[in-house]
C-alpha positions in Angstrom: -18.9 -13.1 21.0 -18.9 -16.6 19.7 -18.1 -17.5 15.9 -19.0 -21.1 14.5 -16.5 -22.4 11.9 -18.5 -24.8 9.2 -17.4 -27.6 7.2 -19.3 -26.4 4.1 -20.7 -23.0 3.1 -23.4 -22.9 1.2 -23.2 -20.0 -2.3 -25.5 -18.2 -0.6 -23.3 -17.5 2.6 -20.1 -17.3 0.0 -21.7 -14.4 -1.6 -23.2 -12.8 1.8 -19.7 -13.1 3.5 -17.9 -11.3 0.3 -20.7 -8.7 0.5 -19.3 -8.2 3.9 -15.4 -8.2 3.1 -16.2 -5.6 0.9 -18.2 -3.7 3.5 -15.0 -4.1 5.9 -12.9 -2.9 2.9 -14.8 0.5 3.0 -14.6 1.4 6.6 -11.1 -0.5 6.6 -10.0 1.9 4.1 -11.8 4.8 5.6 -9.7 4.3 9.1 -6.5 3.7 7.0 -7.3 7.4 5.3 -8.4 9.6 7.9 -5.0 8.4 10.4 -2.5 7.4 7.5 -0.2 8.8 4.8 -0.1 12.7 4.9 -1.9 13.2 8.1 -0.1 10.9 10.3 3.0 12.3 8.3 2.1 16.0 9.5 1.2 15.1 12.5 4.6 14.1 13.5 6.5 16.5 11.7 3.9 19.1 13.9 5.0 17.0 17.0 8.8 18.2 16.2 9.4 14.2 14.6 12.8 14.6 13.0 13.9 12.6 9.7 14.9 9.4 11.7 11.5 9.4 13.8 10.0 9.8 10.5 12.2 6.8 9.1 10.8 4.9 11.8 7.5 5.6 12.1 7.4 4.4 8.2 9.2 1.3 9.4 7.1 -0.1 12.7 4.3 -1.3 10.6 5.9 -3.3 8.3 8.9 -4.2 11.0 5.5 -5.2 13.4 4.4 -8.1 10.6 7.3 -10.5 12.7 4.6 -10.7 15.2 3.1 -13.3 12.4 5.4 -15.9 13.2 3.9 -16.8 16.8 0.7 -15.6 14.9 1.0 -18.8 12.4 1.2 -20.8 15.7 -2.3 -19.5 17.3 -3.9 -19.4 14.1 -2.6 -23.1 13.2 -3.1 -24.6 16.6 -7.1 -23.2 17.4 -8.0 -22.6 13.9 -10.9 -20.5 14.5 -9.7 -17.4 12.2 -12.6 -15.4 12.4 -12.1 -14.8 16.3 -8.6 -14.3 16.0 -9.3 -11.5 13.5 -12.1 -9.7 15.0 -10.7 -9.7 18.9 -6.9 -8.8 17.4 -8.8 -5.9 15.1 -10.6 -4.6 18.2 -7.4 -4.7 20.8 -5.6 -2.9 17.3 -8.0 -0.3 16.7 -8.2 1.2 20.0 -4.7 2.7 19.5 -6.0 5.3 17.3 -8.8 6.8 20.2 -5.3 7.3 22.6 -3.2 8.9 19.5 -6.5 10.9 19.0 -6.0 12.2 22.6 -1.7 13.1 22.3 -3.0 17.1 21.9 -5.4 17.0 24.7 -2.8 15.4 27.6 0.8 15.4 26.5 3.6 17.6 25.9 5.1 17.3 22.0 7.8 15.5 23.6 6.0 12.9 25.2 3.0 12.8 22.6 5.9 12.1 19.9 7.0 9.0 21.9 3.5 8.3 22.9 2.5 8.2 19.1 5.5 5.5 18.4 4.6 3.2 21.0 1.1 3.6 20.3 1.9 2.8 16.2 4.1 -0.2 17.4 1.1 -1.7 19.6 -1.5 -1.4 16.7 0.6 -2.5 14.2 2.0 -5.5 15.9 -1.7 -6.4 16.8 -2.6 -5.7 13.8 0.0 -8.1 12.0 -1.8 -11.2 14.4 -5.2 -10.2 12.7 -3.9 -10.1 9.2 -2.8 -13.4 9.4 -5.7 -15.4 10.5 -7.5 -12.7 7.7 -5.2 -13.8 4.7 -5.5 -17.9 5.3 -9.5 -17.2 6.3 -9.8 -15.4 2.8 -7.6 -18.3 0.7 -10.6 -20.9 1.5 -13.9 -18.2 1.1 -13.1 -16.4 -1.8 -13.6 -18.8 -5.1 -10.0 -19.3 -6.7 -11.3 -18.4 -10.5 -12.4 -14.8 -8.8 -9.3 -13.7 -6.8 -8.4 -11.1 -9.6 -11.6 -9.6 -9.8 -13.2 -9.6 -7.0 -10.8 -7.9 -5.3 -10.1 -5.2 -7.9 -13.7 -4.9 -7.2 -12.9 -4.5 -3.5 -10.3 -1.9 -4.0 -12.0 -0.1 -6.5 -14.4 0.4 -4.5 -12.8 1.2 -1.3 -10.0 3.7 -3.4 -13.6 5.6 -4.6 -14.1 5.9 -0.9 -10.9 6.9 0.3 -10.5 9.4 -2.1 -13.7 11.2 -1.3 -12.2 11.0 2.5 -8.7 12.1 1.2 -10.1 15.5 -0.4 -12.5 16.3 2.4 -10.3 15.9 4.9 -7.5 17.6 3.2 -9.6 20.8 2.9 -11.0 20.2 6.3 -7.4 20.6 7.6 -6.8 23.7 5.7 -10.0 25.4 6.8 -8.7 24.4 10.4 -5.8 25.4 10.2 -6.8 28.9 8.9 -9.7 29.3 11.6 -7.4 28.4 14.6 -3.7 28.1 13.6 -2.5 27.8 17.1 -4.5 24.4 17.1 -3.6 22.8 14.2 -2.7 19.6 15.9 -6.2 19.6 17.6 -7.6 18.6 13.7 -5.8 15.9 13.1 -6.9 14.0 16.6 -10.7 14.7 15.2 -9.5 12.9 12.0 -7.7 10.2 14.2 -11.2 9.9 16.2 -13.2 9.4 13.0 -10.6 6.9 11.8 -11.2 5.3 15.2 -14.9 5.0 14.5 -14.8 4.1 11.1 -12.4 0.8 12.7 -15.2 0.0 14.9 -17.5 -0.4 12.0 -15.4 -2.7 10.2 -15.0 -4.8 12.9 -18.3 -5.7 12.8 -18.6 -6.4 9.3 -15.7 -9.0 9.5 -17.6 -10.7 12.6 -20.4 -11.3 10.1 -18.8 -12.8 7.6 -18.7 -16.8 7.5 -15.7 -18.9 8.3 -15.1 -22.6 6.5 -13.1 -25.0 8.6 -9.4 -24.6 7.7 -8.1 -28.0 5.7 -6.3 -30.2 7.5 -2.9 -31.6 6.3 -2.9 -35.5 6.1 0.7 -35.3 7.7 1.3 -32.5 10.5 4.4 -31.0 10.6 6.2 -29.0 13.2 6.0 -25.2 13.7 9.5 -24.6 12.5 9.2 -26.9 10.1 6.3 -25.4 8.5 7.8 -22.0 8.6 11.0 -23.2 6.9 8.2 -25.0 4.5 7.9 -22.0 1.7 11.4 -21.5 1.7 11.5 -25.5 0.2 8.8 -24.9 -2.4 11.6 -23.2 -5.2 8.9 -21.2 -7.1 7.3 -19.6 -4.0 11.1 -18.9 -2.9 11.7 -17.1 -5.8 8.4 -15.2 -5.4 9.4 -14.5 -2.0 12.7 -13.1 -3.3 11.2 -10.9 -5.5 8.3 -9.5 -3.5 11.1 -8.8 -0.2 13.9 -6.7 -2.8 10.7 -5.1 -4.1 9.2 -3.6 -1.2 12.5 -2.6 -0.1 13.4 -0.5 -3.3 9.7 1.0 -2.7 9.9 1.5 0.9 13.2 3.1 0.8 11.8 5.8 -1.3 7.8 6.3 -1.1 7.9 7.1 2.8 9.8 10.5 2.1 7.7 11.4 -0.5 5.7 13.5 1.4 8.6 14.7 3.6 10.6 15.6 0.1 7.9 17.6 -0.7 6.8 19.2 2.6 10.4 20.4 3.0 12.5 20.7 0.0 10.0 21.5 -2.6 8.2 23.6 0.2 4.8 22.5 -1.0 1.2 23.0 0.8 -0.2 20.3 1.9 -3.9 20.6 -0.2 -1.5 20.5 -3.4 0.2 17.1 -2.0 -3.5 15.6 -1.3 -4.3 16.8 -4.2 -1.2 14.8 -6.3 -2.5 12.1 -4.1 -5.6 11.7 -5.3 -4.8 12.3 -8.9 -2.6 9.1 -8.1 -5.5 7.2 -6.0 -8.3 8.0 -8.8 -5.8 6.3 -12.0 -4.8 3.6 -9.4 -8.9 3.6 -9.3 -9.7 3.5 -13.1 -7.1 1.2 -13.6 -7.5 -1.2 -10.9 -10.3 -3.3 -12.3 -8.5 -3.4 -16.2 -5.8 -4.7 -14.5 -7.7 -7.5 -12.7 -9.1 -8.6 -16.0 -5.8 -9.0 -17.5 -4.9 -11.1 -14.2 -7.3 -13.0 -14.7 -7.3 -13.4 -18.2 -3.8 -14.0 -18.4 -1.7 -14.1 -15.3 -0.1 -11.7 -12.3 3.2 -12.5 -13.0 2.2 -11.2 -16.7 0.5 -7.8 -14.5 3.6 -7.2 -12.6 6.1 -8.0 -15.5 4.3 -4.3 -17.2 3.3 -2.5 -14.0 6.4 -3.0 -11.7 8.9 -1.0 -14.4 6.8 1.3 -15.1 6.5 2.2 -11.7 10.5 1.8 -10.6 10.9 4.4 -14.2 8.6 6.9 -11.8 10.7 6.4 -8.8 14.0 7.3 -10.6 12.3 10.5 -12.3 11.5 11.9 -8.9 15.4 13.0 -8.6 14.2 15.3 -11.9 12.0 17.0 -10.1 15.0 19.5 -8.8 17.8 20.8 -10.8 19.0 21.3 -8.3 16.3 23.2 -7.3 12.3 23.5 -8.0 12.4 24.5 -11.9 9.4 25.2 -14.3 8.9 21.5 -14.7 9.1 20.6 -11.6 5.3 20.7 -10.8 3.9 19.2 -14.5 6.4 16.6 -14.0 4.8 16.0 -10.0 1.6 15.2 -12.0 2.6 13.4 -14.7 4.7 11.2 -12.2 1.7 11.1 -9.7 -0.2 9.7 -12.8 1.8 6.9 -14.0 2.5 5.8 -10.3 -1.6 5.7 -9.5 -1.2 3.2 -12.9 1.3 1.2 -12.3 0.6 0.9 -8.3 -2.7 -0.3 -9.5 -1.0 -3.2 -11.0 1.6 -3.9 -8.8 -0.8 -3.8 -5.4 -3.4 -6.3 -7.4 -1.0 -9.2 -8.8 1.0 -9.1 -5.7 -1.5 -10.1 -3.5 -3.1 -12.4 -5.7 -0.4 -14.5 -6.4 0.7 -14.9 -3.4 -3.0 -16.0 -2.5 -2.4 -18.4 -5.9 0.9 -19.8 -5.6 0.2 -20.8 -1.7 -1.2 -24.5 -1.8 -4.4 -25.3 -0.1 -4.6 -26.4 3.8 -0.5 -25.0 3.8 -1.7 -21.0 3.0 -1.1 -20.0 6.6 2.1 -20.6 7.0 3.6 -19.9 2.9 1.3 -16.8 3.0 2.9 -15.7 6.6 6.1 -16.3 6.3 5.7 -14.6 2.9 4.4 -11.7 4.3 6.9 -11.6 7.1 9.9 -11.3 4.6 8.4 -8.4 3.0 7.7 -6.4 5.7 11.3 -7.1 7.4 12.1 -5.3 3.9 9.7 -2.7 3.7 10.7 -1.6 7.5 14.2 -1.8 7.1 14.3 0.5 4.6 12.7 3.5 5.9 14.6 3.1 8.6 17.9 2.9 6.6 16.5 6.1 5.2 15.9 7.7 8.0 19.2 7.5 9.5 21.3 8.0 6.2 19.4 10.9 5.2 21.6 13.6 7.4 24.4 12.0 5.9 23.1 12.5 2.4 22.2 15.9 3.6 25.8 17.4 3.5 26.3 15.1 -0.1 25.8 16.3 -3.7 26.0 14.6 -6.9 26.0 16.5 -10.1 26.6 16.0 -14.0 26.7 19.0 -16.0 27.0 19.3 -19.9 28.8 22.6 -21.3 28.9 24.1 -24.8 31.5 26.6 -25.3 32.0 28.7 -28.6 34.1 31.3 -29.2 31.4 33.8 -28.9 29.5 32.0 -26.1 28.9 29.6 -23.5 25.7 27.2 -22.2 26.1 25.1 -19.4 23.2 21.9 -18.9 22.3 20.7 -15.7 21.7 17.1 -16.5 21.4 15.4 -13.2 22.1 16.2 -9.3 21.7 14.5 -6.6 20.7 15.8 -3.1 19.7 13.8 0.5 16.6 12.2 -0.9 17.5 12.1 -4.5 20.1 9.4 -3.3 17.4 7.2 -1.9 15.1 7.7 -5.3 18.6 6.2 -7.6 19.5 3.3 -4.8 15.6 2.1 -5.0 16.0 2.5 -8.9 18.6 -0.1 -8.6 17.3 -2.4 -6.1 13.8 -2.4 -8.2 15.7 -3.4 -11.3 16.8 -6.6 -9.4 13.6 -7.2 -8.1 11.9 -7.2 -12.0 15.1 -9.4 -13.1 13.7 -12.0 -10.0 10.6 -12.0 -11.1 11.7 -13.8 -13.7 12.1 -16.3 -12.3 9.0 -17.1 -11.0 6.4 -18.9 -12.5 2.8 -18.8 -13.3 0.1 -20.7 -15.2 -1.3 -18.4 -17.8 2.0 -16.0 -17.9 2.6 -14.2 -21.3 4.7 -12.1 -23.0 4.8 -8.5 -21.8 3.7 -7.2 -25.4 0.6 -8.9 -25.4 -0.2 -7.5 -21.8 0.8 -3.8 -23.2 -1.3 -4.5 -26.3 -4.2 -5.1 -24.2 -3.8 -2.5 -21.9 -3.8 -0.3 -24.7 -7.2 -1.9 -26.2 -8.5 -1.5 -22.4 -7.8 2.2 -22.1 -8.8 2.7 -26.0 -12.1 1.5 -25.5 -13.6 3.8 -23.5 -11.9 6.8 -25.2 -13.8 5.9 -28.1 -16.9 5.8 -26.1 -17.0 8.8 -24.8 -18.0 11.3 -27.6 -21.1 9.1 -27.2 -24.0 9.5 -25.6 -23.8 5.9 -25.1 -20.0 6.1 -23.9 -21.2 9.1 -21.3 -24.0 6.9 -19.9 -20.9 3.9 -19.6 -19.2 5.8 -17.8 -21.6 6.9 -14.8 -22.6 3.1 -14.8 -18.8 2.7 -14.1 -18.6 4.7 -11.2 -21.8 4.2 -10.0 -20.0 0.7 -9.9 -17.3 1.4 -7.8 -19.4 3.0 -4.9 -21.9 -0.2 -4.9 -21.5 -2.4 -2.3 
């Protein structure tokens, strides 16, 4: 294949080639769903994955992003993004087909070691194509609709994956009931379908249009343009904030499924399900949140949404006392709900303001070398996790109130601590440091967090209002007839 890069685009190719990044968002997200999160989770765990493969399997993907560095180079030095992307994609994508087969060939021994090799080739592939992707998207996608096109784009591909999530969830099940003895053989046809749905999307990305990269009047050396961000103090500061971040996060939200597979002893249709309660608020939510981005600022987003979702994080050592309690399930819901919110928030202004605070003809490297520092975070964490989390095992932490009377006695379990609990606490902390760096970072348009809240509060009233209506009702199926258009 041979892609043209243009000096100009013309509004009618703009809007074709965003047609097609949403198209690639769907089957993107529809390969990400059917060999990600739970699934690829149980798969492992099926494989005999202990909690340090686990650890690590969370950590290779985000760990794999260093690959950007020489991937800065390639993209800087040839230019053409576009080719980059869709040959990377395709070499990335393949991965899944040979995971697919680990049931059909290998032992669980030599699948499990199969599937981390596997993970690390894809992801560091992967890593090459995201970064000719995010520079490529910083010069097609008009500045003034970063916020909501792509809470368009999410929307849209969340409404998708959560479609994909349930079916497949109960798919499993029915599997697993049917033939028990080949429960792994279900998730390789989910890994094939993934497989497919990656194909797809590659060929939506080839379609879509590629404007010549700016050139810099002055060129500066490789290193020298790495080390560039670092020298720009507001996107330091953002880069500060964004790494402690997605540590906190990532040393908690890998085990989440783990924590609830084996110390809550949950099914897994009831995790799916929490899932997609979590998926369809971070749906809903997703596109209010872009207005206010755009409206006011992300730095204004995250200052509400980032809290909000650390608060969540910390409540999950709740959820036993020390073990499963009569709360424990309305508070897994009422948790999965407020994370689905505030993730909505947090995944939205994130990206865009990186994609903002970047300057034009330097967005490779600043939005690289960004990216790079998260994901050393995000897969160092995990991994900490994994390998801490038989030492936390044998540890307990407890608080206990006690009121004793002469004619009686009632003891309180207030808080206690056990192996993952830990991890929830320490990201509790780490996520407070993040919000205090954010701070620091600034952003035309930023407000005060009240005025955000306020309007977040008008955004979700509206609709309430509506909906005794026969006007609200018919609103409402416009809205999601929304999401699912392309």
């Amino acid at each position: 294949m041979r892609f043209t890069v243009k000096d100009t685009l013309t509004e009618e190719e703009i809007q074709k080639g965003l047609r097609a990044v949403i198209k690639d968002g769907l089957a993107s997200r529809a390969m990400i769903t059917l060999t990600g999160g739970v699934f690829l989770v149980a798969f492992a765990l099926k494989l005999g994955a202990s909690n340090k493969v686990i650890g690590l399997l969370a950590g290779i993907p985000p760990l794999m992003q260093l690959v950007q560095i020489p991937a800065i180079y390639l993209v800087e030095k040839y230019g053409v993004r576009r080719a980059i992307c869709v040959y990377a994609s395709l070499l990335s994508r393949i991965f899944w087909l040979l995971i697919a087969l680990i049931p059909f060939f290998f032992t669980a021994q030599a699948g499990l070691t199969l599937l981390i090799v596997a993970l690390l080739l894809h992801t560091a592939l992967a890593a090459i194509s995201n970064t000719s992707w995010n520079s490529w998207m910083r010069d097609l996608v008009p500045q003034e609709q970063l916020g909501a096109f792509f809470s368009r784009r999410m929307s849209s591909t969340m409404a998708l994956g959560i479609v994909l999530y349930l079916t497949a969830g109960f798919g499993i099940d029915y599997w697993r009931k049917l033939f028990p003895e080949y429960e792994l053989y279900a998730y390789s046809i989910l890994f094939s379908l993934g497989f497919l749905a990656g194909m797809i999307g590659i060929y939506f990305i080839s379609t879509i249009p590629e404007p010549r990269m700016v050139q810099v009047e002055k060129k500066t050396s490789f290193l020298k343009s790495v080390l560039l961000p670092f020298k720009d103090k507001n996107f330091k500061n953002l880069i500060i904030f964004l790494g402690s971040w997605n540590f906190a996060v990532n040393l908690a939200a890998p085990f989440f499924t783990v924590y609830m597979l084996k110390r809550l002893q949950l099914n897994i249709s009831f995790i799916i399900g929490l899932t997609v309660l979590s998926q369809v608020m971070n749906l809903i939510f997703l596109r209010i949140w872009g207005r206010l981005s755009d409206r006011f600022s992300n730095k204004s987003v995250l200052a509400v949404s980032a809290p909000i979702f650390m608060v969540c994080i910390f409540l999950w050592t709740f959820t036993t006392l020390p073990e499963k309690h009569i709360l424990t399930i309305p508070l897994l819901i009422i948790l999965h709900i407020f994370m689905g919110i505030s993730m909505a928030g947090v995944t939205l202004a994130s990206g865009n303001i990186g994609l903002k605070l970047a300057p034009k003809g330097e967005a490779t490297s600043y939005l690289a070398v960004n990216s790079l520092i998260n994901s050393l975070a995000a897969g160092i964490a995990p991994i900490l996790g994994g390998h801490f989390a038989d030492f936390f095992a044998e540890r307990e932490f407890s608080m206990i109130l006690k009121w004793k009377s002469p004619i009686t006695e009632v003891t309180f379990q207030t808080l206690d601590f056990q192996q993952w609990d830990f991890f929830f606490f320490f990201a509790f902390l780490i996520g407070l440091y993040s919000i205090h760096r954010l701070a620091m970072v600034k952003e035309a348009g930023e407000v005060e967090d009240r005025i955000i809240i306020q309007e977040l509060i008008c955004e979700v009233r509206r609709p309430l209002r509506n909906l005794s209506s026969v006007g609200g009702l018919r609103q409402m199926v416009q809205f999601f007839s929304q999401l699912l258009s392309v």
